[in-house]
N, C-alpha and C positions, 0 to 999 in steps of 0.2 A: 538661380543658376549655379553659383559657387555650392552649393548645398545638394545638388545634385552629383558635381564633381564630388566632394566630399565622401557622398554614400558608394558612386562608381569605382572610385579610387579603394576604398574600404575594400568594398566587394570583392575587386580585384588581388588586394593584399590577400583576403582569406582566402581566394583561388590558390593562391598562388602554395600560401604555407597548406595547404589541405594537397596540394600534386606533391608538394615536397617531402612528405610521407613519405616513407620506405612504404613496398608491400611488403607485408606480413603474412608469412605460411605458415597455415597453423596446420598441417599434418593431419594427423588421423582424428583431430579437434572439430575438422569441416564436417566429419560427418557423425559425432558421436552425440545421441541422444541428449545424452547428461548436461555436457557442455551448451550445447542448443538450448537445451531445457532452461539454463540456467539465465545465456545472457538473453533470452527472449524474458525474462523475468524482472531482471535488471532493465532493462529498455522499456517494460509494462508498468513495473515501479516509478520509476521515471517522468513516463508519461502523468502518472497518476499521481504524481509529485506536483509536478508541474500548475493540473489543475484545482489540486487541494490548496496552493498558493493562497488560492483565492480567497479561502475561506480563513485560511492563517493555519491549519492543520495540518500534518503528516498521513500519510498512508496508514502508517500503525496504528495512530491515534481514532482512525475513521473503522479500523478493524475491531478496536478495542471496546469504541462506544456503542458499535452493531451489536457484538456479541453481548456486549450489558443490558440492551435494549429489547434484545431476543430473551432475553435469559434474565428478568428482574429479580434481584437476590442472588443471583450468583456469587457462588464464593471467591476468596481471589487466586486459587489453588487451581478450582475447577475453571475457573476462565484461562489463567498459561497455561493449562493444557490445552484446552480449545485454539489455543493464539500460536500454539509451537511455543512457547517463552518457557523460561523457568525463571523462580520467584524473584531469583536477583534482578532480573529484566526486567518483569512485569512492575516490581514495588517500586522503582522510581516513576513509572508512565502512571501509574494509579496515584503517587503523591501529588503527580501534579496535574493531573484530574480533577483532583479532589481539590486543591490547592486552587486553582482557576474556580472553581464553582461547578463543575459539569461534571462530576459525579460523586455521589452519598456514599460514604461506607458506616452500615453498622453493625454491631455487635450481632452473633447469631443466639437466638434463645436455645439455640439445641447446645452449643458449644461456644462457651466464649472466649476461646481462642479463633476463632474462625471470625470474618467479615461479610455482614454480606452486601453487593454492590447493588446500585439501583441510578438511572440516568435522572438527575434536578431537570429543571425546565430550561434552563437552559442548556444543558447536555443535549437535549430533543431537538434545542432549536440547530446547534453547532451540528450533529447529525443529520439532520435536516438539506443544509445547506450542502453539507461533504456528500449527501446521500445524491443530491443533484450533478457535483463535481462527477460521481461514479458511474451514476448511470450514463453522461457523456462520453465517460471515458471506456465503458462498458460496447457501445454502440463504437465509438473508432474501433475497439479489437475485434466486433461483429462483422465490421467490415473487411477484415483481415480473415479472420476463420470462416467467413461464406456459410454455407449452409449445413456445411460438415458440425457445427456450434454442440450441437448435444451428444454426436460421438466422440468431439474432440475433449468433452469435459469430462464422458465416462472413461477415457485415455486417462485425464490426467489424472482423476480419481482413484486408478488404477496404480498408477506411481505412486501414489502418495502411501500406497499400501505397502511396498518393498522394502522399507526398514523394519 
């Protein structure tokens, strides 16, 4: 019983500081693409944070070892461009790839300045797991986008072309 009060009381406090908010007018922000575009992004990140927990990974890290896993040899050049990153981003998340066990870099016989990546078996397996996390979390935003699903992805496909 006390333990009950405990949690109603709780509940209560965070009612309470969540009314105590100011509302917030965001102006011409409610209705602009960009901005929508954005924190719907951040909230989907988020989400998918949330369930990567699980597995002890990040969002990035589940993007990084897809594209390696798609792409065996991949160079580390050609993958931040595939990632959005540029090298300064990408060479600490690859160090420590590499560094955990869950991904090989080696030398390219065309050029030995160049790296090429490939996922170890346990890369596959940690992939594996995140790939589980994603399709979950994949299916929650199924349920938000309704049927609209593959016009809305040729939408954002579309975006992604404007820079």
């Amino acid at each position: 019983m006390a333990r009950k009060n405990k949690i109603a009381k709780k509940i209560g406090r965070s009612r309470k500081k969540a009314s105590a908010r100011p509302a917030i007018k965001f102006g011409p922000l409610a209705e602009w693409v960009g901005f929508n575009l954005r924190m719907a992004q951040e909230s989907a990140f988020e989400a998918f944070s949330h369930l990567s927990r699980e597995v002890g990974e990040s969002p990035g890290r589940f993007a990084t070892l897809t594209l390696i896993a798609e792409n065996p040899g991949i160079s580390q050049s050609t993958l931040g461009q595939a990632a959005g990153r540029d090298k300064s981003s990408m060479t600490p998340v690859l160090d420590d790839l590499v560094r955990r066990g869950l991904v090989s870099r080696a030398r390219s016989d065309e050029d030995r300045r160049t790296y090429r990546l490939a996922l170890t078996a346990a890369g596959a397996q940690t992939l594996a797991r995140l790939m589980a996390c994603a399709r979950r979390h994949e299916r929650n935003l199924d349920r938000i986008i309704g049927r609209d699903h593959a016009s809305f992805l040729r939408t954002l496909k579309r975006v992604q072309k404007i820079s």
